[in-house]
C-alpha positions in Angstrom: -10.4 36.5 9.7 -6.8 37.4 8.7 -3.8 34.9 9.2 -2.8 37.4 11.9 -5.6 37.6 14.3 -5.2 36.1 17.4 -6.1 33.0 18.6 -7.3 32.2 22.5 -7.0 28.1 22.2 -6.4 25.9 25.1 -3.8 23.3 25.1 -2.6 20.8 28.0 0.9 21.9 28.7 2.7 18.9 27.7 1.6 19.9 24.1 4.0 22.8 24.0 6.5 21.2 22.0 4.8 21.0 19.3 5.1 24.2 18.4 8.9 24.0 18.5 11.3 22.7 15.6 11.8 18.9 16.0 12.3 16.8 13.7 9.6 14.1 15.1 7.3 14.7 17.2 5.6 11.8 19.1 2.5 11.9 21.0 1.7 8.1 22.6 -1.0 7.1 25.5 -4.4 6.1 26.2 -7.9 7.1 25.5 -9.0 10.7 26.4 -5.1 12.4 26.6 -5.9 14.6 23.8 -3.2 13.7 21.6 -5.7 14.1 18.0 -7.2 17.1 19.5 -4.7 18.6 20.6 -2.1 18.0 17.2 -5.6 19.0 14.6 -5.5 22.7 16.7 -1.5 23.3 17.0 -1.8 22.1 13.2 -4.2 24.4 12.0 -2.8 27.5 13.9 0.7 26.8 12.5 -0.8 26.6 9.4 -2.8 30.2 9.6 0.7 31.6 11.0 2.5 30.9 7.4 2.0 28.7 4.3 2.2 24.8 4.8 1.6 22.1 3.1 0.4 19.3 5.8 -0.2 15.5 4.8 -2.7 13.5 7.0 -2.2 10.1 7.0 -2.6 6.5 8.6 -1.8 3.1 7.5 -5.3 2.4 6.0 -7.4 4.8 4.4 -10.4 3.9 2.0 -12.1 6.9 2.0 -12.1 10.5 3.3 -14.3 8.9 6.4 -11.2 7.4 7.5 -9.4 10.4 7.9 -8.6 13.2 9.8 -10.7 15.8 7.8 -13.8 15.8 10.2 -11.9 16.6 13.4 -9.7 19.3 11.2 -13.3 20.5 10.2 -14.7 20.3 14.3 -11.6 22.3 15.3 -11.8 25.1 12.8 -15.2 25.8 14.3 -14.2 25.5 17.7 -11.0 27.9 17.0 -12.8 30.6 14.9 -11.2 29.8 11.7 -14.2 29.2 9.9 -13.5 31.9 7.4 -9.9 31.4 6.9 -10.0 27.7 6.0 -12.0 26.5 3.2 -13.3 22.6 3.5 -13.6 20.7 1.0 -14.2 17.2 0.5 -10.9 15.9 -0.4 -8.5 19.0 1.3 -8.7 21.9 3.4 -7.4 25.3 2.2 -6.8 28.3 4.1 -6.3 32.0 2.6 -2.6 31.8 2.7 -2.2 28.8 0.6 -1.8 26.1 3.5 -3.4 22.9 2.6 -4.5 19.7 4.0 -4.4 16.5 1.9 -5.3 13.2 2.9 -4.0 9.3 1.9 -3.6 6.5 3.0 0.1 4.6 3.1 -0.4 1.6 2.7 -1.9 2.5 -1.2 1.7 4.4 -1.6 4.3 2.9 -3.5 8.4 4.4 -4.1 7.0 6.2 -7.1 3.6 7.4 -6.3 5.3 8.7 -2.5 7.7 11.1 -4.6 4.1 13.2 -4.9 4.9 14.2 -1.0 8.5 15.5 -1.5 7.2 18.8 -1.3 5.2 18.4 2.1 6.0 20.4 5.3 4.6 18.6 7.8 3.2 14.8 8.0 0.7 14.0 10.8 0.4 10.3 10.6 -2.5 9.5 12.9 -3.2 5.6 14.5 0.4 4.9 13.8 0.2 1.5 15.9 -1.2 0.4 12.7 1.9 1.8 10.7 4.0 -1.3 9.2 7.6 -1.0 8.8 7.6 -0.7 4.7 5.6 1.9 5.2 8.0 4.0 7.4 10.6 2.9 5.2 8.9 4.4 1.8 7.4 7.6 3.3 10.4 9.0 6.1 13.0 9.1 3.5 10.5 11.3 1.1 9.8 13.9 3.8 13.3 15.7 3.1 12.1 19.6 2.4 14.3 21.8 4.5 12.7 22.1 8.2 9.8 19.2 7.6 8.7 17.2 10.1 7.0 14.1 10.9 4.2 14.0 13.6 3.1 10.7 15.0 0.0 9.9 17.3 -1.4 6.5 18.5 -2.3 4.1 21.5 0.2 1.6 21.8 -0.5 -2.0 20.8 2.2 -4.8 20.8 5.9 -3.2 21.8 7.1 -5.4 18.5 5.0 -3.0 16.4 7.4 -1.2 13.9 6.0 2.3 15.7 6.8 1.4 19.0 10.3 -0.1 18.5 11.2 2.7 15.8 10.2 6.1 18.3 10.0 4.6 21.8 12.6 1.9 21.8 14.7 3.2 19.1 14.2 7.3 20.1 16.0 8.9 16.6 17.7 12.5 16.7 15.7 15.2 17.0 12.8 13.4 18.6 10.3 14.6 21.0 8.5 12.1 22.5 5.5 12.4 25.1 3.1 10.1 26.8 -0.4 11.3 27.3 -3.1 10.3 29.4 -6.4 11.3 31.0 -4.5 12.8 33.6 -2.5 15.1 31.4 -6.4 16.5 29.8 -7.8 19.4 32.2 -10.9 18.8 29.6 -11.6 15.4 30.2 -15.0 14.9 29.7 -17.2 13.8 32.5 -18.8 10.8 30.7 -15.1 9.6 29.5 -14.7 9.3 32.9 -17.4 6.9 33.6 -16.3 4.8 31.2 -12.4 4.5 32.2 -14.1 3.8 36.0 -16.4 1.3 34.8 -13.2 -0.1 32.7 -11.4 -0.1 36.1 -13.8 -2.3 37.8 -14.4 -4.6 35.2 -11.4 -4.9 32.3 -8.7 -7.6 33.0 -5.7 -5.0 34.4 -4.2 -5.6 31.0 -6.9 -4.4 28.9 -7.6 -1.6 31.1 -3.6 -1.0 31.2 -3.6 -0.7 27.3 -6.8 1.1 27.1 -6.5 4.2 29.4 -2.8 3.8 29.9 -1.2 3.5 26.8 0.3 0.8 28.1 1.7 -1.9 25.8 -0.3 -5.3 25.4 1.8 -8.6 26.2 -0.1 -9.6 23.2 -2.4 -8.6 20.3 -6.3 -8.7 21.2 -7.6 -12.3 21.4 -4.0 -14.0 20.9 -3.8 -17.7 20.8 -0.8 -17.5 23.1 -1.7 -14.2 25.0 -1.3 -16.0 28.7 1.8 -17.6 28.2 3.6 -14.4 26.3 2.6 -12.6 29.6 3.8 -15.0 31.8 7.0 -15.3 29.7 7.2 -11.3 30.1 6.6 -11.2 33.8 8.9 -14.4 34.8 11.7 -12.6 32.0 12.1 -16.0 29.9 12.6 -12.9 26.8 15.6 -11.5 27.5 19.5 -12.6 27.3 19.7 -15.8 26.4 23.6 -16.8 25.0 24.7 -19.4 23.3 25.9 -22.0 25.2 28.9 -24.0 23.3 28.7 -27.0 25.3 25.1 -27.5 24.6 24.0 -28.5 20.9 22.1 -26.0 18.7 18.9 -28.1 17.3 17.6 -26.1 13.8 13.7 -26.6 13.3 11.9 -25.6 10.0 8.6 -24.4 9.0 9.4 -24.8 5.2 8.2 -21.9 2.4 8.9 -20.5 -0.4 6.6 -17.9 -1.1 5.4 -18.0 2.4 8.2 -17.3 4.9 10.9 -20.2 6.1 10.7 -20.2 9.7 14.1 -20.9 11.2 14.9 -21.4 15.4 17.8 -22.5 16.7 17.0 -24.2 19.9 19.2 -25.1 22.9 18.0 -27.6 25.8 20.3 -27.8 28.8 18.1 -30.5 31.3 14.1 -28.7 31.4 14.9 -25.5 29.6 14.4 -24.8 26.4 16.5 -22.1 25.0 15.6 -20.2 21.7 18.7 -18.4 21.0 18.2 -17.0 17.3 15.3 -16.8 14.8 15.5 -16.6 11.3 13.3 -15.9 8.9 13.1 -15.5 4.9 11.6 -16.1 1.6 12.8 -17.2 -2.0 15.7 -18.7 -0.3 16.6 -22.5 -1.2 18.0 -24.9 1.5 21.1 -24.4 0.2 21.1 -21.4 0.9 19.9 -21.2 4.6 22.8 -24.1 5.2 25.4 -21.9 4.4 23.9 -18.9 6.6 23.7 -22.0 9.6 27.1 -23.2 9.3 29.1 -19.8 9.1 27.8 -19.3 12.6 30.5 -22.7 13.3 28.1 -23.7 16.4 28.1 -26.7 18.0 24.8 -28.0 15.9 23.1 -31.3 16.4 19.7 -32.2 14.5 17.8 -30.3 11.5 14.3 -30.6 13.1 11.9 -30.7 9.5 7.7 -30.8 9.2 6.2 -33.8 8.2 6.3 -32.3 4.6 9.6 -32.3 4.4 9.7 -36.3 3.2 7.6 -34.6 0.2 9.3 -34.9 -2.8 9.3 -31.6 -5.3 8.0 -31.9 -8.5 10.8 -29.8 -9.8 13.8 -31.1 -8.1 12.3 -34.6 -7.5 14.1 -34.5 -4.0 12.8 -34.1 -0.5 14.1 -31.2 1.8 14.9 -34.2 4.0 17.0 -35.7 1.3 18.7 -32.4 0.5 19.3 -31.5 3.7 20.8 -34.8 4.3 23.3 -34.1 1.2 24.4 -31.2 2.9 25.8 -33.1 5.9 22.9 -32.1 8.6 21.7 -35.3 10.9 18.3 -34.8 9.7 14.7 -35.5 11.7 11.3 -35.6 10.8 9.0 -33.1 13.9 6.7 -36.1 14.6 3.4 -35.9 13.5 0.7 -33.8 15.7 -2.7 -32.4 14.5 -2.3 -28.2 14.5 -5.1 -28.1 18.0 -3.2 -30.7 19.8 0.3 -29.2 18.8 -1.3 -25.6 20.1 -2.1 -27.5 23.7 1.6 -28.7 23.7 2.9 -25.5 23.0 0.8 -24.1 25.7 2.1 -26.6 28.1 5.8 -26.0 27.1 5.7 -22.6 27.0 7.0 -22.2 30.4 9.8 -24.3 30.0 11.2 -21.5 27.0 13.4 -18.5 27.3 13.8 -16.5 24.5 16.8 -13.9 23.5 15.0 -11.0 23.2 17.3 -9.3 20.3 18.1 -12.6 18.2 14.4 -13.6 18.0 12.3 -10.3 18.2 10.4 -11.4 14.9 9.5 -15.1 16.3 8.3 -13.8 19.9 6.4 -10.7 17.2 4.6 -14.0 15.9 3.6 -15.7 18.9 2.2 -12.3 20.3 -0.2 -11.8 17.1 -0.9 -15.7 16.4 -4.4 -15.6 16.4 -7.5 -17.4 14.9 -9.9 -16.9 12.3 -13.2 -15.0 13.5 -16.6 -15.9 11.2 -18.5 -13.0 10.1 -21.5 -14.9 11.1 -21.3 -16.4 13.9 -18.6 -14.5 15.5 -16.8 -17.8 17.3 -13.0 -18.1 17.0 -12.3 -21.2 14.4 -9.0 -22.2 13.1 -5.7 -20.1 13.5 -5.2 -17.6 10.6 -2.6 -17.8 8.2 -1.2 -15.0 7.6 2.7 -13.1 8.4 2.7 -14.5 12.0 1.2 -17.8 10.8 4.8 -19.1 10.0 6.8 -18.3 12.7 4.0 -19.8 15.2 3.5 -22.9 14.1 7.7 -23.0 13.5 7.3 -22.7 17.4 5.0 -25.6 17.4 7.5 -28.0 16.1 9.9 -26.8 18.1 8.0 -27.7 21.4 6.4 -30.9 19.6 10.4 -31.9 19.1 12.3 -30.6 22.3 12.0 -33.6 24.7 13.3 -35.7 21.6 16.4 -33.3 21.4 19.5 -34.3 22.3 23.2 -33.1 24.1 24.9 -36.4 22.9 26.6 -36.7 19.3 24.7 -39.8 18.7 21.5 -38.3 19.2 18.3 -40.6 20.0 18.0 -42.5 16.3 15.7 -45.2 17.7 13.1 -43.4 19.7 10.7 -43.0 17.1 10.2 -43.5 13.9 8.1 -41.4 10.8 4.6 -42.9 9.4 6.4 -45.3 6.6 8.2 -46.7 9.3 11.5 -45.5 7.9 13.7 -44.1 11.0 13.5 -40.5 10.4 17.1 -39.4 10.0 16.6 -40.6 6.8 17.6 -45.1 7.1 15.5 -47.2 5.0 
């Protein structure tokens, strides 16, 4: 077969952009749309029609099982192209020099990326998966004249970098198209016993997510998947201002190498108000209380973990004590065990509204908090620590502390005290 010979493939008709010039091209939606189909043919008849170089990729990719290649390899059959493009077991070639390569992003740093510079077209498959360092490190590589970036997945969490960067955040020169079972005039007959089994047993969510390419309200076995739902549905994440008459309590999850977790919490009566979110590491206190006091709010008490009465070895001073030094009425979250904390939370939960720009990474936390799973037994056991680790149990203090936050300038110094008996503002 020559590059020129025609080709009688079928596509669904929303697929027609992709074989006009954008910059991005973004297929999202649920099981069976024929998104990966349907980019592998429009791929490898582009790529018969002249000379490209195309680079498959996904977040994760530990061997050329995790790729693409197979369904590239399926669809050359399908199309006729099986003497045109030559398989092998690391790339595809075709006659006129167009060539499939495969990686994985998250193995790519700045300098082994520069390898790409030369590509035409990336396909970046499963791109829910895709973190935000990696988008950073490969978009600003694919610069040749005319190259473009083509993006598939079935949305997760709409705080994942994928969803927020091409759906929320639409950039120039972006086509974007949702994709379902409905948009497939070859949707399988046993794909469709499935999604109607789904339908009469999946929690509308899951079912939602699965076949509609619908967003979760939270990752897959989420510690805090009801109440993120509920605070969706009842819009407790939205616009939530400042309120200058009302004091701005600050409540750490200390870190250095792990992240400091920072909210800035308002209560006006039952309501508890998170109106910003911070969140950073290799930063000293120091630090952070200059960030806090350039916003000149109208603050009340620094709200620190038990910990925080911990001397370091290398200062020989508490955070308490330093934070004290820096002028902040200082108090110590009392002390809950992490499962009892978790039922608070729960039960406070619905008494918190969130500003949906100023804390987008904390409510991103809550949404994946989730706990460990054993490889043997398969049962749920303590949460994991990990990114979101920090920032939910910096919510956990925050609810173990709200009814002990205050409107008046003298606080509440007397209502409890720490474990040494010292009053936690920091009296001996």
């Amino acid at each position: 077969m020559s590059a020129s010979s025609e080709i009688n493939a079928d596509f669904p008709a929303k697929l027609k952009p992709l074989f006009r010039p954008h910059r991005y091209k973004v297929l999202r939606g649920g099981r069976g749309g024929a998104k990966s189909w349907g980019i592998a043919r429009a791929l490898l008849i582009l790529g018969a029609s002249r000379k490209l170089r195309i680079l498959c990729t996904r977040e994760v990719q530990k061997s050329i099982r995790d790729s693409v290649h197979k369904l590239l390899c399926d669809q050359i059959q399908s199309l006729g192209y099986g003497t045109f493009y030559e398989p092998q077991q690391t790339v595809i070639r075709g006659l006129n020099g167009t060539e499939f390569i495969f990686a994985g992003l998250s193995d790519q740093t700045a300098e082994s990326v520069k390898s790409f510079e030369g590509v035409d077209i990336v396909w970046v498959e499963e791109a829910q998966a895709v973190s935000d360092q990696s988008w950073m490190i490969l978009i600003p590589t694919i610069r040749k004249d005319g190259s473009e970036i083509w993006v598939s997945f079935n949305p997760e969490l709409d705080t994942d970098p994928t969803w927020v960067r091409f759906v929320e955040n639409t950039p120039p020169d972006a086509v974007v198209i949702e994709m379902s079972y409905r948009d497939n005039p070859w949707f399988p007959e046993v794909l469709e016993k499935e999604r109607q089994h789904a339908l009469a047993t999946l929690p509308k969510a899951e079912y939602d997510n699965i076949w509609e390419g619908k967003t979760r309200p939270a990752a897959k076995g989420a510690i805090y998947a009801a109440e993120i739902a509920d605070a969706q549905t009842d819009k407790r994440i939205g616009n939530v201002p400042y309120d200058p008459l009302l004091k701005v309590h600050v409540v750490f999850d200390l870190g250095w190498n792990d992240a400091m977790a920072i909210s800035l919490v308002q209560r006006s009566t039952s309501e508890i108000r998170v109106i910003e979110y911070l969140e950073d590491t290799h930063k000293t206190l120091d630090y952070y209380s200059g960030v806090l006091r350039e916003k000149r709010m109208n603050w009340g008490q620094v709200w620190l973990p038990h910990d925080g009465v911990a001397k370091d070895y290398k200062s020989g001073k508490s955070a308490q004590e330093i934070m004290l030094a820096l002028g902040w009425d200082v108090r110590i979250v009392p002390k809950m065990d992490v499962e009892s904390g978790i039922k608070l939370a729960r039960m406070t939960f619905p008494r918190c509204y969130f500003h949906k720009a100023k804390t987008e990474r904390l409510v991103a936390c809550l949404k994946n908090y989730r706990r460990h799973i054993s490889q043997t037994t398969n049962e749920p056991s303590q949460p994991l620590h990990d990114a979101y680790s920090h920032g939910a149990d910096n919510f956990r203090y925050l609810c173990i502390s709200a009814d002990h936050m205050s409107n008046d300038d003298w606080g509440q110094e007397d209502e409890f005290h720490d474990q040494t008996g010292r009053n936690p503002i920091g009296g001996y």
